[in-house]
PLY file of the C-alpha trace (Angstrom):
ply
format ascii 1.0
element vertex 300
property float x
property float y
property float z
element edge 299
property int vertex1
property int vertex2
end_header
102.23 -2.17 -65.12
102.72 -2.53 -61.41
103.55 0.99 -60.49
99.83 1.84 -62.58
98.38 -0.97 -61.13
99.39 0.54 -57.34
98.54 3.86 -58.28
94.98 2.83 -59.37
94.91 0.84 -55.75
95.85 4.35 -54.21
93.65 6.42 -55.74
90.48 4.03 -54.88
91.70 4.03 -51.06
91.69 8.15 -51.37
88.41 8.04 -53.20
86.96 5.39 -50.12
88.20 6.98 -47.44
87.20 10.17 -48.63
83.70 8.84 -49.03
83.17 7.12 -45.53
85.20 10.27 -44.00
83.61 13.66 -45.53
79.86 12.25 -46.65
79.67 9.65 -43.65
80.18 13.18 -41.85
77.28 15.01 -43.23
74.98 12.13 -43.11
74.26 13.20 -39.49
73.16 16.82 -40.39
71.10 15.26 -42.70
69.11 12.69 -40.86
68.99 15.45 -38.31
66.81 17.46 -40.62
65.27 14.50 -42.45
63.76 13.05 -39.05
62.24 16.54 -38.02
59.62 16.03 -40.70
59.81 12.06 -41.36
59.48 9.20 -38.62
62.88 7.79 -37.67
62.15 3.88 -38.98
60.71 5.16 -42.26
63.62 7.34 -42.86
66.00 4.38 -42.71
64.11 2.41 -44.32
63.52 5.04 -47.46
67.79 5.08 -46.82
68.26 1.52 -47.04
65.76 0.72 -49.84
67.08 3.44 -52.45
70.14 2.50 -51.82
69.82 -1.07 -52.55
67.18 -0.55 -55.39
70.13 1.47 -56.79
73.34 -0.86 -56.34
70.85 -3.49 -57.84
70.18 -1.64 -61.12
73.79 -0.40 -61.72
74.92 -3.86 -61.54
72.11 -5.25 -63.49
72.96 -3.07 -66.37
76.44 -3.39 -66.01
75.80 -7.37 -66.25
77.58 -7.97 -62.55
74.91 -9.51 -60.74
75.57 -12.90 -59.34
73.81 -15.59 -58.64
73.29 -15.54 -54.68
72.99 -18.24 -52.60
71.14 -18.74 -48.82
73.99 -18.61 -47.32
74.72 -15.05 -49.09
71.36 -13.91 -47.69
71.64 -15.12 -44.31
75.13 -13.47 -43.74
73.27 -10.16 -45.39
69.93 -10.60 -43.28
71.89 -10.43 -40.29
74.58 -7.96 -41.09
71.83 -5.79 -42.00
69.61 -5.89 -38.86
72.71 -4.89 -37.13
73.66 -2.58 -38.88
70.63 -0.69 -40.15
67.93 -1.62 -37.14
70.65 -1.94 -34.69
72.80 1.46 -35.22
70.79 3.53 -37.65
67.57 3.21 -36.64
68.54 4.10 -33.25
71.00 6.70 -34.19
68.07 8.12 -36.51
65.43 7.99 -33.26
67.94 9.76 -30.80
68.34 12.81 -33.51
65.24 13.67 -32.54
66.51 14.58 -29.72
70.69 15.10 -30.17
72.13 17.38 -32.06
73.72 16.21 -35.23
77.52 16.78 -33.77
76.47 15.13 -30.90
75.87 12.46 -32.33
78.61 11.92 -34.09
80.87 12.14 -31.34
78.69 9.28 -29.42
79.47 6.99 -32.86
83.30 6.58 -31.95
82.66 3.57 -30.16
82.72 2.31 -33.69
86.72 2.04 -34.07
87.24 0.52 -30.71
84.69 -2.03 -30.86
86.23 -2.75 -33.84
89.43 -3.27 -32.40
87.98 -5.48 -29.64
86.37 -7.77 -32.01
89.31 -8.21 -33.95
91.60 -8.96 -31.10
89.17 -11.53 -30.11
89.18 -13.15 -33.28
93.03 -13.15 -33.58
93.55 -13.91 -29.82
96.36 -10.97 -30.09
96.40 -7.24 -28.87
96.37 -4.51 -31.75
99.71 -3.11 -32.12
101.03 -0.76 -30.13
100.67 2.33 -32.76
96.89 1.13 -33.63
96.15 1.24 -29.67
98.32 4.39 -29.37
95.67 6.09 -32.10
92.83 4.98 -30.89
93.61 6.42 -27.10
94.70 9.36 -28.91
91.35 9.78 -30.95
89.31 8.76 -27.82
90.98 11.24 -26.01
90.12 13.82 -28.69
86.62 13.57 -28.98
86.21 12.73 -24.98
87.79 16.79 -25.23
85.23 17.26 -28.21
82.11 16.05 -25.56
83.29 17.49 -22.47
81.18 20.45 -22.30
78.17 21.38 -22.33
76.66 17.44 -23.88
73.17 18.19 -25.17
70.29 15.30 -25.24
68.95 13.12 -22.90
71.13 10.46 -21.21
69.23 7.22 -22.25
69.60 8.67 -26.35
73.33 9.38 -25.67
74.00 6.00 -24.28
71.70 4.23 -26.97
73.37 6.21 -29.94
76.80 4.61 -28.31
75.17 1.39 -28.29
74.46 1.32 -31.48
77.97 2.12 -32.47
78.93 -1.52 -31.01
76.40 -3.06 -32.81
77.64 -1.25 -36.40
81.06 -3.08 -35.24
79.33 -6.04 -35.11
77.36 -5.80 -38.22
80.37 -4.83 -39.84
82.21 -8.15 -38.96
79.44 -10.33 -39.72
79.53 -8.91 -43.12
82.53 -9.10 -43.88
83.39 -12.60 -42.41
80.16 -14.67 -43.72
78.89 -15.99 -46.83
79.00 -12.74 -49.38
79.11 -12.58 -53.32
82.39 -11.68 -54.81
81.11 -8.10 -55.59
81.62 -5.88 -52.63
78.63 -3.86 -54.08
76.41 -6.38 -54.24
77.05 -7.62 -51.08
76.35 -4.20 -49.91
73.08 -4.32 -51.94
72.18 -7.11 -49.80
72.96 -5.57 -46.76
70.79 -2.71 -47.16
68.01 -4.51 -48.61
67.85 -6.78 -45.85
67.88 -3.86 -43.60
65.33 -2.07 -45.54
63.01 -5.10 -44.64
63.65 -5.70 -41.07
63.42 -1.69 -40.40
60.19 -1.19 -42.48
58.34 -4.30 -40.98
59.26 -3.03 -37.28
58.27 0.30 -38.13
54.89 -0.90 -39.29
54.57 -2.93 -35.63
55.50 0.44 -34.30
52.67 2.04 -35.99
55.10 4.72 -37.39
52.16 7.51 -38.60
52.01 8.29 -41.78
50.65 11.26 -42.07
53.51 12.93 -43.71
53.17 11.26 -46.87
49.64 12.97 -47.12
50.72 15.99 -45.97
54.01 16.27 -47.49
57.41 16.93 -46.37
59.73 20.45 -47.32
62.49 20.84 -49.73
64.75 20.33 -47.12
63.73 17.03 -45.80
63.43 16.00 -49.32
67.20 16.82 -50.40
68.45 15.34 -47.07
66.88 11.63 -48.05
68.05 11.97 -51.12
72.03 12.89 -50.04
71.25 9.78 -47.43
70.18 7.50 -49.97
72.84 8.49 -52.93
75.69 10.33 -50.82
75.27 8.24 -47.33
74.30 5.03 -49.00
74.49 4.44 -52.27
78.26 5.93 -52.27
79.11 5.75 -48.77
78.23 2.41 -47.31
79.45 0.84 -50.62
82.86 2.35 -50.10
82.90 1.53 -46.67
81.78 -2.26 -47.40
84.89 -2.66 -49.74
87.28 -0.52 -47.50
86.38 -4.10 -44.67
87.96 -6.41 -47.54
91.26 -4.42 -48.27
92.20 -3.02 -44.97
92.21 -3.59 -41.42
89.26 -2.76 -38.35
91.28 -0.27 -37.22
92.01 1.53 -40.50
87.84 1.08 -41.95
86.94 1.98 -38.72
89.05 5.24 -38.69
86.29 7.39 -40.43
84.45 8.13 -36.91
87.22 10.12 -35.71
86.89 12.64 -38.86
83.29 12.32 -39.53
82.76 14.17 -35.93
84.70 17.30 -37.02
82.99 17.17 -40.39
79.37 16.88 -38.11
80.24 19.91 -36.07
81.65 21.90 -39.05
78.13 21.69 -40.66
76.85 21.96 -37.16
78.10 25.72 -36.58
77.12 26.32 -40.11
73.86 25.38 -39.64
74.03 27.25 -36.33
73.74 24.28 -33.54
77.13 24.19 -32.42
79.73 27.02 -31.56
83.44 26.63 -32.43
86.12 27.22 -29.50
89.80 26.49 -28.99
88.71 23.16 -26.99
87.50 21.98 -30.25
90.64 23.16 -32.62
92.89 21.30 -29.93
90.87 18.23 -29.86
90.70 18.05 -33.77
94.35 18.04 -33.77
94.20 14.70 -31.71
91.58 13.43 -33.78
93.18 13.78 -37.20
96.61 12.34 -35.45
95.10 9.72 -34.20
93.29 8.50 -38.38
96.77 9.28 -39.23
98.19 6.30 -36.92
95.47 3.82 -37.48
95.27 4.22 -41.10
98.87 4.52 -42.14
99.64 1.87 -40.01
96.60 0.03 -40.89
95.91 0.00 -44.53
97.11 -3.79 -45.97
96.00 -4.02 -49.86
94.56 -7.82 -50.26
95.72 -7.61 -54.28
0 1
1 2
2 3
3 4
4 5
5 6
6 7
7 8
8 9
9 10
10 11
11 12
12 13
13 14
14 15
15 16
16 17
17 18
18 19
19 20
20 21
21 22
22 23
23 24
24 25
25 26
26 27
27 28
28 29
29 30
30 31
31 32
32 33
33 34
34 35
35 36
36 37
37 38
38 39
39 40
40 41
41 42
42 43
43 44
44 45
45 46
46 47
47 48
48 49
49 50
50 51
51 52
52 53
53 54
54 55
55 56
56 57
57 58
58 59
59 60
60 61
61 62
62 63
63 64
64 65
65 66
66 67
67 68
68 69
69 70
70 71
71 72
72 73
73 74
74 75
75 76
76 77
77 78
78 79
79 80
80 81
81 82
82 83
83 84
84 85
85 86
86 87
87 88
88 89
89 90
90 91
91 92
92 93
93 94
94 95
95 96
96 97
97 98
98 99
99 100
100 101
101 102
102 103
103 104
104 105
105 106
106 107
107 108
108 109
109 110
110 111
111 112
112 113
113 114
114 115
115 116
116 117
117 118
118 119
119 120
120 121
121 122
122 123
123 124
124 125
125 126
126 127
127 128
128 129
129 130
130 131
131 132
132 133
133 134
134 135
135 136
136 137
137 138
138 139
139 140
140 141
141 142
142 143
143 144
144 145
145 146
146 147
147 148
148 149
149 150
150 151
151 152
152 153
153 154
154 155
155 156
156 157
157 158
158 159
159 160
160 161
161 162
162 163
163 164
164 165
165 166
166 167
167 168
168 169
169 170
170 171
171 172
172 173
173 174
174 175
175 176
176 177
177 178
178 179
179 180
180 181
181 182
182 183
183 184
184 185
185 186
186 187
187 188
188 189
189 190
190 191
191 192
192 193
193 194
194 195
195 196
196 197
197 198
198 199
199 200
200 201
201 202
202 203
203 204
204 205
205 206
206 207
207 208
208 209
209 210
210 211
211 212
212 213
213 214
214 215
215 216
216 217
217 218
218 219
219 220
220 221
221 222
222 223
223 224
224 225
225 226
226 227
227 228
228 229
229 230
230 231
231 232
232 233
233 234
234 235
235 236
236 237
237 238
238 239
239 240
240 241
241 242
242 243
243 244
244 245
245 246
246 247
247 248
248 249
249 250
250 251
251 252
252 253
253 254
254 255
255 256
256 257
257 258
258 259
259 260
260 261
261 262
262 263
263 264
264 265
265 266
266 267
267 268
268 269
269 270
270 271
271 272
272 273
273 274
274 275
275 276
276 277
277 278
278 279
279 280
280 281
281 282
282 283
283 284
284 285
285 286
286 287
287 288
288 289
289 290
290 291
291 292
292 293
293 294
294 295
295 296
296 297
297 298
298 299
């Protein structure tokens, strides 16, 4: 029963990790070509209320849905605005303007503010091999960026921005008030978010002329991927990955989900492979493979 019992534990960590690493890495392509036809706010906020409309059913019918409290909703009102007006909002504004891989690079300020706020809350340094990985991983994608950056400065530095504010989001969330049901506290989350980021949009006066005039099949199929893929799958994954592991090893993901952005980036024909990348991915992995290994702790 125990050897089942950690085999079951190992395959959900694969199956998480796979989620936050390889769909977390598309999600950029696909706001990318979502926000060319739909206005950044309203994208989220399509994101973060299919999403939660979702989660909410699937536990309903499943009989899992627990009595929330205030509390509950305050932790989730403010993880969400972090996470969803804070970081994805802004992330989905810059792609305007920044190319999908781009962006994904400027996101690895996710791990190390991480990091930072968990070596503030424990008053201790990270271990040696968890800062060894993350210099490592910085390292690689600061080789990843180092030519030819496209976007304006003020969206580069905003997109990294909002990568500290995902950390913070990300510790409010999991350190507050939440429901026993990682899902449903990720339900929460997003509709929270879906709230903030719809009523700001509306102050914005976000037009909305493409609902009248209609959006292609490819903006279509990227909302959906964000909302099931990104979301539904994704964020859940990632939301339970923050109660069994350490910052270092949840926050691993944005070292692989830039080579998964730039692999659908030459694909898609914005980005052109080299050897500067191929070296620098061999960091990257090298460094998930010391903060993750090193990192996982099961809470059982």
């Amino acid at each position: 029963m125990p050897i089942e019992r950690s085999r079951s534990h190992s395959l959900q960590l694969f199956g998480a990790f796979a989620a936050v690493y390889l769909l977390w890495g598309a999600t950029f392509l696909a706001i990318r070509y979502a926000v060319a036809e739909v206005p950044p706010l309203a994208t989220i906020a399509i994101r973060c209320a299919g999403g939660a409309l979702i989660l909410f059913l699937w536990l309903l019918a499943r009989g899992k849905l627990e009595r929330t409290t205030r509390a509950q909703w305050l932790t989730a009102s403010v993880a969400g605005t972090f996470l969803f007006l804070g970081c994805h909002a802004i992330l989905a504004s810059a792609e305007q303007r920044v190319s999908s891989g781009q962006a994904a690079l400027l996101m690895t300020s996710i791990p190390f503010s991480l990091v930072v706020l968990g070596a503030l809350e424990s008053r201790r340094l990270p271990s040696l091999p968890v800062i060894a990985g993350l210099v490592v991983g910085i390292v690689g994608i600061a080789l990843l960026a180092g030519h030819d950056p496209s976007g304006a400065i003020g969206d580069r530095v905003a997109v990294g921005f909002g990568g500290v504010l995902w950390a913070v989001g990300s510790k409010v969330g999991r350190d507050g008030a939440r429901p026993k049901s990682a899902i449903q506290a990720s339900a929460m989350q997003l509709a929270a978010g879906a709230g903030v980021v719809t009523i700001v949009s509306l102050a914005y006066g976000e037009s909305a002329d493409w609902l009248t005039a209609g959006i292609s099949t490819r903006a279509s199929l990227a909302l959906v991927f964000l909302v099931i893929c990104g979301t539904v799958i994704g964020f859940a994954a990632y939301t339970w990955l923050l109660t069994v592991t350490t910052p270092a090893a949840a926050g691993s993901y944005a070292f692989v989900n830039p080579i998964v952005a730039l692999i659908l980036a030459w694909i898609a024909g914005d980005e052109s492979p080299s050897i500067r990348t191929a070296v620098a991915a061999v960091l990257v992995i090298g460094a998930v493979i010391l903060t993750r290994d090193r990192g996982v702790r099961l809470r059982t």
